[in-house]
C-alpha positions as CSV (number, residue, x, y, z in Angstrom):
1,X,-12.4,15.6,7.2
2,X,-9.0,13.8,8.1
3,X,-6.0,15.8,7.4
4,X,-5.0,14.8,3.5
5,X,-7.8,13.5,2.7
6,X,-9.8,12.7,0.2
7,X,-6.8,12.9,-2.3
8,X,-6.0,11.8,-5.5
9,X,-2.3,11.7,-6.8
10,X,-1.7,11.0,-10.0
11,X,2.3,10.4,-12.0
12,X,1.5,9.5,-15.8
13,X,-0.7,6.6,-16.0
14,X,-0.5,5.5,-12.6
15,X,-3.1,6.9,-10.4
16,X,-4.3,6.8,-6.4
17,X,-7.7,7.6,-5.7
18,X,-9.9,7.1,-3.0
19,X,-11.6,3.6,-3.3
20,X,-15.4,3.9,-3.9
21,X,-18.9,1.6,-3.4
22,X,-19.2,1.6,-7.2
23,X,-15.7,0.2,-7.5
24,X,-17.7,-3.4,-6.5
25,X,-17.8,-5.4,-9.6
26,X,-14.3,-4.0,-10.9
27,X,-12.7,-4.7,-7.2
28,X,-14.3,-8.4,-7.1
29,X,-13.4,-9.2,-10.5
30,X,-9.6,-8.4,-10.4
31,X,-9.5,-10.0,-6.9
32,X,-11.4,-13.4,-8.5
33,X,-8.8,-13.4,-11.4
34,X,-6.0,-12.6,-9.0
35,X,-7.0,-14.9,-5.9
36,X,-3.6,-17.8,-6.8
37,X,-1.4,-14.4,-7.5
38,X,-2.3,-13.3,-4.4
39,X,-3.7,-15.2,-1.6
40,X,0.0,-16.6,-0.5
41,X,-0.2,-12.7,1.1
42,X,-2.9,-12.2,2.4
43,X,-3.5,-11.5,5.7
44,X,-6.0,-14.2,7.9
45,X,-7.7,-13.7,11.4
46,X,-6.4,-15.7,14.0
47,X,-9.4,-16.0,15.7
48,X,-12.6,-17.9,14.6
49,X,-14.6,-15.4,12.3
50,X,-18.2,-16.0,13.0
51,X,-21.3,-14.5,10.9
52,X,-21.7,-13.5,7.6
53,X,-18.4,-11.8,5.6
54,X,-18.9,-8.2,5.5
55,X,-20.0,-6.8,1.9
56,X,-18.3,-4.8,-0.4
57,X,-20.1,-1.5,0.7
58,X,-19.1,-2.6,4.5
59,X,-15.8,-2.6,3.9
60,X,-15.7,0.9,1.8
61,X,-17.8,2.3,4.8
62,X,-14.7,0.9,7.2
63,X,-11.9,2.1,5.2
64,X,-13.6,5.6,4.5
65,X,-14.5,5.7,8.6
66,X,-11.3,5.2,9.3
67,X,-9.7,7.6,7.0
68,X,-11.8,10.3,8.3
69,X,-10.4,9.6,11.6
70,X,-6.8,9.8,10.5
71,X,-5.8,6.6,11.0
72,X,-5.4,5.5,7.0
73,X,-6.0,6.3,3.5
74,X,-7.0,4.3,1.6
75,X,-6.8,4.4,-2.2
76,X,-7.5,2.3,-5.0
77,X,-5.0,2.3,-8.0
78,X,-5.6,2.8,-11.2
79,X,-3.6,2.3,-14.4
80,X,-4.4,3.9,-17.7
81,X,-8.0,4.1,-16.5
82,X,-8.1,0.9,-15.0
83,X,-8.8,-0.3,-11.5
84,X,-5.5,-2.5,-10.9
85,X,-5.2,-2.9,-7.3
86,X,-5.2,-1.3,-4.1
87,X,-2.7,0.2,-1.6
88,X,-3.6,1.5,1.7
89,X,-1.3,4.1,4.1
90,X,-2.2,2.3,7.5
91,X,-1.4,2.2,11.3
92,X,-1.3,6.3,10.9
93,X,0.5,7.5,14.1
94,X,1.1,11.6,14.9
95,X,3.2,12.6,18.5
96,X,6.4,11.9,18.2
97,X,6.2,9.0,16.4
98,X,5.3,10.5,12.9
99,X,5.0,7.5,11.6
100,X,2.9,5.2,9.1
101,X,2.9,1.6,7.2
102,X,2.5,1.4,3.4
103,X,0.2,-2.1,2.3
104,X,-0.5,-3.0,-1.5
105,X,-1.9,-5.2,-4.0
106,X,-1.9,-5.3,-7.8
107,X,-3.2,-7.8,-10.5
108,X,-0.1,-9.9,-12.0
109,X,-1.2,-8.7,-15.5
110,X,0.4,-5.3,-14.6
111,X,3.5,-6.3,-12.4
112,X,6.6,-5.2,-13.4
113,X,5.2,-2.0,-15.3
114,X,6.6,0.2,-12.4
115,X,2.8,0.8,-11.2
116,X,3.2,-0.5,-7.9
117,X,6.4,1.7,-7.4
118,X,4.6,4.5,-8.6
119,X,2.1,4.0,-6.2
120,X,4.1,3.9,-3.5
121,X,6.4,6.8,-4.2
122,X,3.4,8.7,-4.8
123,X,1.9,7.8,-1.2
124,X,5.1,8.3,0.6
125,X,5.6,11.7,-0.8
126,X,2.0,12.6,0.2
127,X,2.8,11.0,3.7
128,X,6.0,13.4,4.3
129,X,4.7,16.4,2.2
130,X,1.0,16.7,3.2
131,X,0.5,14.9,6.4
132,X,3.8,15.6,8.2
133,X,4.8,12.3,8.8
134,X,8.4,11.7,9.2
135,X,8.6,7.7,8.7
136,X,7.0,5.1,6.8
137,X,7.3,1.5,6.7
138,X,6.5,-1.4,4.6
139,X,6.6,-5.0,6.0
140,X,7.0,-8.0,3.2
141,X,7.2,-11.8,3.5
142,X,10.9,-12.8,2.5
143,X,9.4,-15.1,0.3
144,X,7.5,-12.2,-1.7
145,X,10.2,-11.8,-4.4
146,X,8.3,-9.7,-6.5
147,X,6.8,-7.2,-3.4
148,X,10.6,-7.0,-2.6
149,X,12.0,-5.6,-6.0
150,X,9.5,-2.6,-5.3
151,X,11.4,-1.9,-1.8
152,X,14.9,-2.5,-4.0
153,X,14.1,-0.2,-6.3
154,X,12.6,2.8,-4.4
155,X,15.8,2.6,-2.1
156,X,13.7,1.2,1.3
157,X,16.1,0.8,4.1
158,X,16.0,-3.2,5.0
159,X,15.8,-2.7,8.9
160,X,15.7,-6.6,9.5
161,X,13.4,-9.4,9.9
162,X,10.0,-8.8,12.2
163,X,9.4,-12.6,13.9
164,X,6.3,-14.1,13.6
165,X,4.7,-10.4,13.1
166,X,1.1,-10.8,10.8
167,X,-0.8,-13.6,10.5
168,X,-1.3,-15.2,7.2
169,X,-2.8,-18.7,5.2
170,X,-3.5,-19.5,9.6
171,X,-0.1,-19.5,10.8
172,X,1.9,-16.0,11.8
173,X,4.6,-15.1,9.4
174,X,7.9,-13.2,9.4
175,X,8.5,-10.2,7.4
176,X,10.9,-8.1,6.8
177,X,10.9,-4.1,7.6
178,X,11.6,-2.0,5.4
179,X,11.7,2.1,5.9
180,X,12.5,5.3,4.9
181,X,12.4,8.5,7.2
182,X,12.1,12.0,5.3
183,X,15.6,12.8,5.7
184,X,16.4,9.7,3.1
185,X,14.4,11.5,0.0
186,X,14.8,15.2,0.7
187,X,14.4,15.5,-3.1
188,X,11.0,13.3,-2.7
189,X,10.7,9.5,-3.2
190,X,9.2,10.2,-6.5
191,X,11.6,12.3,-8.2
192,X,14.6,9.7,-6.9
193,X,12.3,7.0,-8.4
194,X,11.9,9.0,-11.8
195,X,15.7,9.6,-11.1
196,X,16.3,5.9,-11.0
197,X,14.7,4.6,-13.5
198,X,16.3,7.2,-16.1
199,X,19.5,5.9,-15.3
200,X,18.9,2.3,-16.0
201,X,17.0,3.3,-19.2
């Protein structure tokens, strides 16, 4: 088994977990109900996609192969119990690079409730803590307004606009790159998020 993985973090009600088969009807029901909140950002294939779509158990069994080969982790997020979305530590590189991107997604019904922040501060944390990395990254469309605000408020380091760099609703797409290295939180990204939001309380 991968280094750091299987894991669950957990900070009050927001919890990481890995993502499971049974999570199906949950994971296809918030995805149905979310599809206009999120398909502006999701990512496309540039090339022709032939055959049938893989199922819900194939793409489980992908994400859990590649987490046992260290390349990702990737959890599903939970939220007082409830399965609210999904973030994913991917592009998982050790040598000298040390270095890893953060993806996520979570229903609009629970934006703004700090979960997605959470999340991330939790992941980061278990990025620098557990698996030795020493940066992480997370890229975001400048048009994302609300995926931006979690950057903003977790202190991510804008390191400029990325031409042209995923490819999304078939056309490629700028983002911008935001990062932290473990330097920037040596008290941990969640305490300084816990920090932060005490102050504006």
């Amino acid at each position: 088994m991968a280094v750091g993985w299987p894991a669950v973090l957990t900070d009050g009600d927001v919890r990481l977990r890995p993502l499971r088969r049974r999570d199906e009807s949950a994971w296809m029901t918030l995805r149905a109900r979310n599809s206009a909140w999120l398909e502006p950002w999701d990512a496309t294939s540039p090339v022709p996609v032939t055959g049938p779509r893989p199922s819900f158990p194939g793409f489980v069994r992908t994400l859990a192969a590649q987490a046992r080969a260290g390349s990702a982790l990737p959890f599903a997020v939970e939220y007082r119990g409830e399965l609210v979305g999904q973030l994913t530590v991917s592009s998982i590189i050790l040598g000298s690079l040390r270095s890893a991107s953060i993806g996520y997604w979570v229903s609009e019904h629970v934006a703004g409730r700090g979960v997605t922040p959470t999340g991330v501060a939790l992941a980061t944390d278990h990025c620098f803590g557990v698996l030795g990395l020493h940066r992480v990254e997370v890229n975001i469309r400048p048009e994302n307004k609300p995926s931006l605000r979690v950057v903003e408020k977790l202190g991510f380091r804008d390191e400029g606009l990325r031409l042209r760099l995923l490819h999304i609703q078939d056309r490629w797409c700028d983002h911008r790159s935001f990062a932290l290295t473990v330097e920037d939180v040596p008290e941990g990204l969640l305490a300084r998020w816990h920090a932060s939001r005490a102050q504006r309380a």
